[in-house]
MARSEGU-305843 format. One record per residue (C-alpha): x, y, z; residue in one letter. Coordinates in steps of 0.25 Angstrom, whole numbers, plus 5000, padded with zeros to 4 digits. Example, Ala and Ser with C-alpha at 12.3 -4.5 7.8 and 13.67 -1.06 7.14 Angstrom:
# residues 2
504949825031A505549965029S
This chain:
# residues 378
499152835016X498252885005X497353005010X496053035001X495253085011X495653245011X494153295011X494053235025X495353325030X496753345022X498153315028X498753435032X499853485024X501353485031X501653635029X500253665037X500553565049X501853635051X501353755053X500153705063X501253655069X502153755071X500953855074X500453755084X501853745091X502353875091X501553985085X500353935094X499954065099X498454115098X498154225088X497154285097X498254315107X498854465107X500154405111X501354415100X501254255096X499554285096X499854415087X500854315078X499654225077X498854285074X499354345063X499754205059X498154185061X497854315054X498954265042X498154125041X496854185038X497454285026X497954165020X496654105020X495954215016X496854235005X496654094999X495254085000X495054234994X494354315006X494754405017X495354345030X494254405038X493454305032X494154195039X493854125049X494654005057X493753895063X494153755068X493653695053X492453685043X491553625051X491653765061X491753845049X490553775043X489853795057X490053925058X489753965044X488453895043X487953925059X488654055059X487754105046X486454045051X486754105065X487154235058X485954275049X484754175056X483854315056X484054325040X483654165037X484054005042X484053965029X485253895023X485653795012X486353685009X486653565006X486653415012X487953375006X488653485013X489953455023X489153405038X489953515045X488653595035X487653495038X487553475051X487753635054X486653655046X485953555054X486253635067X485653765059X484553695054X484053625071X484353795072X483153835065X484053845051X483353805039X484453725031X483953685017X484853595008X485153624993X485053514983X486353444976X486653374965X487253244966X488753294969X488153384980X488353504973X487253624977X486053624966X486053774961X484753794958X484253724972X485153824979X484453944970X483053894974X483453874989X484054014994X483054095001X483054215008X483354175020X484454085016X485554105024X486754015023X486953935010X488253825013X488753735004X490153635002X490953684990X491553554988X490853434994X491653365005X491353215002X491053224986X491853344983X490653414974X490953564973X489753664975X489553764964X489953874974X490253994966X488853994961X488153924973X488554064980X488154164969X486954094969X486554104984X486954264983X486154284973X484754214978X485254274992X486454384996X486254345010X486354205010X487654155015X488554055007X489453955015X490453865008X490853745014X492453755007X492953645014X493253565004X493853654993X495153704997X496153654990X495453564980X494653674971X494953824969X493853904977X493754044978X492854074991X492554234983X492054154972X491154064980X490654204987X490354135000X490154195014X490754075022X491653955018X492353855027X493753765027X494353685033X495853675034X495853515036X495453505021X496453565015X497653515023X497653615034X497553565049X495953525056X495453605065X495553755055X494253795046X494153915038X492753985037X492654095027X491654205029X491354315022X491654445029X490154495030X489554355033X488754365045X489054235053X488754195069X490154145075X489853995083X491053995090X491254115101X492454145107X493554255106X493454355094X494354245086X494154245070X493454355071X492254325080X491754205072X492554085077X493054105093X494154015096X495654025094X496154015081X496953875077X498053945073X498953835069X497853765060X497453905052X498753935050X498953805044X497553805039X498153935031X499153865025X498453725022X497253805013X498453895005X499253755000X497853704999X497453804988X498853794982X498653644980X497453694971X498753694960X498653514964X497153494963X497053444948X498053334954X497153274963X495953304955X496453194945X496853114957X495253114961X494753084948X495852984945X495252904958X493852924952X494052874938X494652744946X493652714957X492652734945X493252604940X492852524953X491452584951X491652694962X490452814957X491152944959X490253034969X491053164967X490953234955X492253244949X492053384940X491353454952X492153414965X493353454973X494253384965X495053314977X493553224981X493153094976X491853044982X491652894977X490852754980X490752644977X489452554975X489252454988X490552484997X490252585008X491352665008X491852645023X492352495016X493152575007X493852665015X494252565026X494852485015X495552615010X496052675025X496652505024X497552555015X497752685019X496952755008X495852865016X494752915009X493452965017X491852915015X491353055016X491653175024X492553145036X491453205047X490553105042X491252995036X491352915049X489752895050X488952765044X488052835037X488552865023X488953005018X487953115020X488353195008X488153074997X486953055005X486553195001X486853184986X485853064984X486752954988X486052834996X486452805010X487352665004X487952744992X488352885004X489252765013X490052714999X490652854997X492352854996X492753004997X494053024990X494853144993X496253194988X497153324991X498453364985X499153254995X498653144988X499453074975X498953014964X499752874968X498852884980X497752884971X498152764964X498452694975X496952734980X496452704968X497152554967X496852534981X495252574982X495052474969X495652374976X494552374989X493552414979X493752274971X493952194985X492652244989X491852194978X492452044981X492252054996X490652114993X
């Protein structure tokens, strides 16, 4: 088997499902309970998010558990708007965003929320001087992707912050990080954010565990009530087994940083190849995550190519996975001009430090093999 679909979720790595394992089996106890095996875990709890925290350059009070980015995304986005409703409803961002963003900011906008899109460039990428000229006084919530899920475009995000404190000190920055860890050394003091979410299935941790940052004066409304667990912003018994794990998956992760060159060469090796079979490149290969390869290729929808791949046992994705299953093409190429025929041709490529270059070879061997008995069949 050949898994180029990592953007879509990540194996988990061997060491984390022990520990879920073990944790799940015999160090199951809640942390919430005053009992010696609740006290044990929730130290364990309490040892999980001091790791994190460490790794991602804040204080541990500013982490929070939920059951994934989508939650965390949810709750950042509704839990600012909620928050600060009497100071503004207005927020930005853009349509090539993640649909966990999307459709939230749909719900906000049938709320009474005024949602107002920024203009991108061709690779998604936020338009600097559009965001200058948008920002209001009553901007609220600026939320943005730092790398883009199905493309792989990074966002300028150092500057895009300094620029919203500057033209507004109230406004609120949310980064959508999903996508980042373990594929480009980010620093979430540098991007000088108030919220950021993860999710551990990304970077080889278990599903089912996100990680929203928030930064320790943010003003946010909790959506989900319940006990006093993570500190009154998510009610809920903490999944202990997948944090702890989740702590251990996102520390390999940034080691592996040390490998990304590696695959980097794999991704641009795969590139220069499908170019000789006429594939166009969508991702832009000096500004992207460097483990994402967006590709089409003219007159074959990609659903033909995938099915032909998955034959072999070779998985790549069409688009995002939450969305890859409709007939409609995908929205984010939609959003960067594409037309609704050239949207259902895209091939998302994407590696992780699991992958060798011989798979890519084989890939490479095999693709251009369906790719040339397609054109006699057509």
């Amino acid at each position: 088997m050949i898994y180029f679909d990592n953007n879509a979720t990540t194996p988990v790595y061997k060491e984390v499902a022990d520990i879920i394992y073990e944790y799940m089996t015999k160090k199951f106890a809640n942390p919430n309970s005053i009992h010696k095996l609740g006290i044990i875990a929730n130290d364990e709890l309490f040892n999980s998010r001091e790791k994190i925290s460490k790794l991602l350059k804040t204080n541990n009070n500013e982490i929070y558990f939920t059951s994934g980015a989508t939650e965390s995304i949810n709750t950042a986005l509704k839990g600012i708007a909620y928050a600060n409703k009497n100071y503004g409803k207005h927020i930005l961002s853009t349509e090539a965003e993640h649909s966990a963003t999307i459709n939230t900011l749909n719900n906000l906008k049938q709320n009474g929320y005024e949602i107002e899109y920024l203009k991108i460039d061709k690779y998604g990428a936020v338009i600097i001087e559009d965001l200058k000229n948008k920002i209001r006084e009553d901007t609220i919530l600026v939320t943005l992707l730092a790398a883009n899920n199905e493309i792989g475009t990074l966002n300028s995000i150092e500057e895009i912050s300094k620029i919203i404190k500057e033209k507004n000190k109230n406004t609120y920055f949310h980064v959508d990080c999903v996508q980042v860890v373990g594929k480009i050394d980010f620093d979430l003091k540098k991007y000088n954010c108030d919220l950021a979410s993860f999710s551990a299935h990304k970077f080889h941790g278990p599903k089912g565990v996100g990680i929203l940052y928030k930064k320790e004066k943010t003003r946010i409304f909790p959506l989900i009530h319940g006990g006093s667990q993570e500190r009154g912003i998510r009610g809920g018994t903490q999944n202990l087994s997948g944090i702890v794990g989740t702590s251990i998956a996102i520390k390999k992760s940034f080691e592996n940083l040390k490998e990304i060159d590696k695959i980097e060469k794999m991704r641009n090796y795969i590139a220069e190849e499908l170019k000789k079979i006429d594939a166009d490149i969508i991702t832009p290969l000096n500004n992207s995550v460097p483990n994402t390869l967006a590709v089409t290729f003219d007159n074959i929808r990609s659903d033909i190519i995938i099915n032909a791949l998955s034959e072999k046992n070779i998985y790549v994705s069409t688009s995002a996975a939450c969305s890859s299953k409709g007939a409609s093409g995908s929205r984010v190429m939609k959003s960067l001009g594409y037309s609704e025929k050239k949207s259902k041709e895209i091939i998302r490529i994407s590696l992780s430090y699991l992958n060798t270059y011989e798979e890519a070879e084989i890939f490479v061997k095999i693709i251009k093999n369906i790719k040339n008995s397609l054109k006699f069949t057509n």
